[in-house]
Each structure stands twice: as structure tokens, then as C-alpha cells.
C-alpha positions in Angstrom: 0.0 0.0 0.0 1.2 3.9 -0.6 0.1 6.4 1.3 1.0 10.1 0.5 0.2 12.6 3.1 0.3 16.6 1.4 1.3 19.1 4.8 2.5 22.4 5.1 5.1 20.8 7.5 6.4 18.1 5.9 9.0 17.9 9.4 6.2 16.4 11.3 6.3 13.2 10.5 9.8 11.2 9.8 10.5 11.0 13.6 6.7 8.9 14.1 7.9 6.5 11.1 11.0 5.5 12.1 9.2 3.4 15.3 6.6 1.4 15.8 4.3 -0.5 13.5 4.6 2.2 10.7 8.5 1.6 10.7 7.6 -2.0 10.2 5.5 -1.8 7.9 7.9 0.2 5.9 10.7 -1.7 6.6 8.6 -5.3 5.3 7.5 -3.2 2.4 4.1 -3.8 3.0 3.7 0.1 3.2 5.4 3.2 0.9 5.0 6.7 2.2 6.1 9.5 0.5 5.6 13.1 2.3 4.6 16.3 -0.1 5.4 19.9 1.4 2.8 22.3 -0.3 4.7 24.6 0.0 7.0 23.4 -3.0 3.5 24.0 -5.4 3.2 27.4 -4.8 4.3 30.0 -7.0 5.2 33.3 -4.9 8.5 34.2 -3.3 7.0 33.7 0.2 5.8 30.0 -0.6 2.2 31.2 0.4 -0.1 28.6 1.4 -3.0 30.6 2.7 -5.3 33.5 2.6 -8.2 35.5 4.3 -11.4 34.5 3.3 -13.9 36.2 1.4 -16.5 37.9 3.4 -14.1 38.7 6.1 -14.2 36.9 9.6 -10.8 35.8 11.4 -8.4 33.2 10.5 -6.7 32.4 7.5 -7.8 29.9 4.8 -5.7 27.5 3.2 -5.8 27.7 -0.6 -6.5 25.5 -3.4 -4.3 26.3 -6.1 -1.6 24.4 -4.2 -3.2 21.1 -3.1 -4.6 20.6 -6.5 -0.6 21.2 -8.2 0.2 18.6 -5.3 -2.4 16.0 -6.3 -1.7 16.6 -10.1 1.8 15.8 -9.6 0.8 12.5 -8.1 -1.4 11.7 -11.0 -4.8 11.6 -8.6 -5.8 15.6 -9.5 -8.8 14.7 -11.7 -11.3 13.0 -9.2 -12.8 11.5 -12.7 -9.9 9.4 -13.7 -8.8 8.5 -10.5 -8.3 4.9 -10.2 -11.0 2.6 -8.2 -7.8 1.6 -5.5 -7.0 5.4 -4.7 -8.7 7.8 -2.5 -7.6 11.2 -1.7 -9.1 12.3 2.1 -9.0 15.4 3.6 -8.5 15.1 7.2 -11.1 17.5 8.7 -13.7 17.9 12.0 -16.6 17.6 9.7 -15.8 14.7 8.0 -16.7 10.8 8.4 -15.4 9.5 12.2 -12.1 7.2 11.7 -13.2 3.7 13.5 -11.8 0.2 13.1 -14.1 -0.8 10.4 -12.6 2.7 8.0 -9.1 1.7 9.1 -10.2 -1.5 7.8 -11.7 -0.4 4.6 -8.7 1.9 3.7 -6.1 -1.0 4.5 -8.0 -2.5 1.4 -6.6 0.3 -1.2 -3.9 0.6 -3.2 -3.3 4.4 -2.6 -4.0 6.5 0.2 -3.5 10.4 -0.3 -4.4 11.9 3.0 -4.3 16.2 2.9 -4.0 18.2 6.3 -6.0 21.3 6.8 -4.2 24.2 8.8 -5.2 27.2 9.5 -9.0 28.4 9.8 -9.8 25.8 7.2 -9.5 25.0 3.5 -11.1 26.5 1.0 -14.2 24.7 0.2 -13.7 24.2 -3.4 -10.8 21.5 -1.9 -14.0 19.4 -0.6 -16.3 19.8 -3.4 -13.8 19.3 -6.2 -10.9 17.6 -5.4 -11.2 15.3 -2.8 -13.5 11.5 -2.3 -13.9 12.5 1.3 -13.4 14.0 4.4 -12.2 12.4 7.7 -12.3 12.8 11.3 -10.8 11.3 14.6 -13.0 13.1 16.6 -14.8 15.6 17.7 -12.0 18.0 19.2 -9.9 20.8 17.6 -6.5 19.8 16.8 -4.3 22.3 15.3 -3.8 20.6 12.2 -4.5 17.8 10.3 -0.8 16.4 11.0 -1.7 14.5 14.1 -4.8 13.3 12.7 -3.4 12.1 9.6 -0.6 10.0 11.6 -3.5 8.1 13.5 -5.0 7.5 10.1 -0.9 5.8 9.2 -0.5 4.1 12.3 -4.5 2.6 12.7 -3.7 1.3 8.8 -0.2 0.3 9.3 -1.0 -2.7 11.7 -3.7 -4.3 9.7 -1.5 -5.0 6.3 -0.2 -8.2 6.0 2.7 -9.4 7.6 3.3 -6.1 9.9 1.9 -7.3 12.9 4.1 -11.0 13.6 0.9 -12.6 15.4 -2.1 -11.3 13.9 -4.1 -13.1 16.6 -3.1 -10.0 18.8 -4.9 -7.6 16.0 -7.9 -9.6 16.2 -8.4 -9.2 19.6 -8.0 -5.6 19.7 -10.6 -3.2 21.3 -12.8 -2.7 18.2 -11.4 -5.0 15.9 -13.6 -7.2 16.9 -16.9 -5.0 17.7 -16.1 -4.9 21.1 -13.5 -4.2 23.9 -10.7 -6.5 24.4 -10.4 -8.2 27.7 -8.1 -7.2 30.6 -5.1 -8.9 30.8 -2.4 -9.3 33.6 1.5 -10.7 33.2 4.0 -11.8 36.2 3.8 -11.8 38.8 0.5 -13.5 39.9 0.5 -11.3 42.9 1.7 -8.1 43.5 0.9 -6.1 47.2 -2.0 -8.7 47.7 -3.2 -7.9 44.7 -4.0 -11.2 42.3 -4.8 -12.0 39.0 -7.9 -13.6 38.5 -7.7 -17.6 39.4 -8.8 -18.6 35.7 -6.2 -17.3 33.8 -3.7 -19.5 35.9 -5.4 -22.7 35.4 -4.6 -24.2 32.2 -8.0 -24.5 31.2 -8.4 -23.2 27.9 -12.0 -23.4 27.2 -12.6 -21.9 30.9 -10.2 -19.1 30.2 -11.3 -18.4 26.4 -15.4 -18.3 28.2 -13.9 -15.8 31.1 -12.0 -13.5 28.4 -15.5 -13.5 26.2 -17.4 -12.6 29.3 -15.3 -9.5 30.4 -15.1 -8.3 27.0 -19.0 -8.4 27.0 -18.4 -6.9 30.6 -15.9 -3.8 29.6 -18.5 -3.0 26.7 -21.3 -2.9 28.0 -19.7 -1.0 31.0 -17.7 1.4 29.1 -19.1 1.5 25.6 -22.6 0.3 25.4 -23.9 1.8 22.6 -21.4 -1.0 20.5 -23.2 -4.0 21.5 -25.8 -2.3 19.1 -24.4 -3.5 16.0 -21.8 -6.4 17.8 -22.6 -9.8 16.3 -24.2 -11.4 19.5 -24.2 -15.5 20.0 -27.2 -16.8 22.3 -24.7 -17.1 24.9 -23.6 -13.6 24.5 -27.0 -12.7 25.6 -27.2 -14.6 28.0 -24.0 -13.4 29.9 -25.2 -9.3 28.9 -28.7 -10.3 30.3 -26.6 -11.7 33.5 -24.6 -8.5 33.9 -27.2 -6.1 33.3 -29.1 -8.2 36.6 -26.2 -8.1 38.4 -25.0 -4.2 37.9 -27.4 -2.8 40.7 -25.5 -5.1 43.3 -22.7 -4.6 42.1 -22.8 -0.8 42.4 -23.9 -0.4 46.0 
């Protein structure tokens, strides 16, 4: 997979790729990145970027003329002839909300071309014209689309092939599955009196596999109810949701 991420500070990001699953996923080849200053598509002495928007108001607006030079030189300017695997996203507070099943989706491409905002905004004509989408990670202000646009690289990063060594431990990820992963604990057994749960130290699998379903069910509908909504639910599942929700009263007072 490619991604190419178009930034007004193309500085941001080489020290978050060399670590972690992105540097792995670059160093397997499973992932190409390639970072595009905008600033090298403008056509003033001050490399201008942005502007103040018409109508007045405060802030300054990012301007078109340079992201669409950018996409042009990547080949992906004319949203018409753009191939089926690519997508160009701008990463913005109004668009879509990133999840597991998007980071899934966009794993699928071929080429990912992710543009930050700065600024006040970007002009609108970016949205309407240029671009197959917007994207959010949430609903809080950032000051760029930098930061957003790395979660975007790392979420994808650790579902291509071959990046993560066991993907068992991507299945059971919080989300990956619909709903939150179980806790886990690690030596010792007991720290200051404090013990991990009896199960997890008995050898039985099918005990232990039943008590790591259960407190995922547990965590979710504690934490993050409204996912059980759409979870895909076995008749035991029910069952051990129907036994919680019985047993929360109790276990609050």
C-alpha cells in the first residue's frame, strides 16, 4: 500500500515513522509513504499557502491552487480518472469519524493520499472538487491535520499483512472485533496482595477463552454500550449481557 500525506510541514512526520508498526510496515515493504510539502507547489516568493477569506471573519484559509498542483503531480488531481484503488481524504472535523471498520476499509486500497488542513480551514472548493472524502478522529480541535493524519498511518499500518508478527493479537483488539478486548495481567501473579484472576492461571483453555469473552461483554457494555448495538451477538452472549445487566445494581452499592 502507498500512502502520500500533502502538509504544510512536511517535518512532522519522519521521527513517528521511524518506530513502531509504521517503521515496520515500511521496513517489510508492506507500506510506501512519501511526504509532499505544499509549499513546493506554490508560485510566490513567500511560498504562500493561505489566505483570508472572502466575506471577512478571522483566520486564514488554506488555498486551493496548491493542493490541487500537489495531487496533479501525483497523477490523482482529476477525481474523474482517478483509479478505483486510490482515494484522496482530507482530514477535517466535519468529516466521516475514523473507527476500526474505516481503518479496515482503507487498509483494502492501493493508494491512500491523506491532505491536512491548517489554518482556519480550507477553501471549500478543496471538498467539493478535489477530494473522495473527508475524515475525522473526533470531535475536538486539533491544530492541524498532522496529528490526525498520523493516527490515520499508524490505525492502517498494523492491519497490512505481515506487519503485525501474530495477527491473533490484532484480532483481539478493542474494536477489531466489535467490542473491547479483555483485561489482561502478566508476572507476577501477585503483586501487594493484589492477584490475577484464578482462571487465567489454570490451564484450562475453554474456561479461560469463556472468562476473556465474558469480560469483554463486561468492559463494553460497561464502558461503551452503545457498540453492542451493532456487535454480532451468539445466544450465549445474551445470556451473559442479560446476567450483567441483573447483576449491575448489586454490584454498584
Amino acid at each position: 500500500m502507498k500512502i502520500s500525506i500533502l502538509t504544510i510541514f512536511p517535518e512532522f512526520f519522519p521521527p513517528a515513522f521511524e518506530g513502531g508498526m509504521i517503521r515496520a510496515a515500511r521496513e517489510n515493504r508492506a507500506l510506501e509513504s512519501r511526504i509532499v510539502s505544499l509549499r513546493d507547489f506554490t508560485n510566490d516568493t513567500h511560498r504562500t499557502t493561505d489566505d483570508y477569506p472572502f466575506g471577512g471573519g478571522v483566520g486564514m484559509i488554506m488555498k486551493i491552487e496548491p493542493i490541487h498542483r500537489a495531487l496533479e503531480a501525483l497523477d490523482v488531481g482529476d477525481p474523474g480518472r482517478r483509479d478505483p484503488g486510490t482515494r484522496v481524504v482530507l482530514l477535517s472535523p466535519q468529516g466521516r469519524r475514523l473507527s476500526q471498520d474505516v481503518a479496515r476499509e482503507i487498509a483494502s486500497l492501493e493508494h491512500l493520499v491523506l491532505v491536512c488542513g491548517r489554518y482556519k480551514g480550507v477553501d471549500e472548493r478543496v471538498s467539493e472538487r478535489l477530494v473522495d472524502e473527508e475524515l475525522s478522529i473526533g470531535d475536538f480541535v486539533l491544530s492541524g491535520g498532522e496529528p490526525a493524519a498520523l493516527c490515520v498511518v499508524d490505525a492502517v499500518a498494523r492491519l497490512l499483512p505481515g506487519v503485525v508478527g501474530d495477527f491473533d493479537s490484532v484480532e483481539s483488539d478493542s474494536f477489531h472485533g466489535e467490542l473491547l478486548d479483555t483485561p489482561y495481567y502478566t508476572r507476577p501473579a501477585e503483586y501487594r496482595g493484589w492477584k490475577v484472576p484464578e482462571v487465567l492461571l489454570s490451564g484450562n483453555h475453554a474456561e479461560i477463552a469463556r472468562y476473556r469473552r465474558r469480560e469483554a461483554l463486561r468492559r463494553t457494555l460497561e464502558r461503551r454500550p452503545e457498540l453492542l448495538e451493532g456487535a454480532a451477538l451468539s445466544a450465549d452472549d445474551r445470556q451473559v449481557l442479560e446476567a450483567l445487566r441483573r447483576s449491575a445494581p448489586a454490584a454498584r452499592k
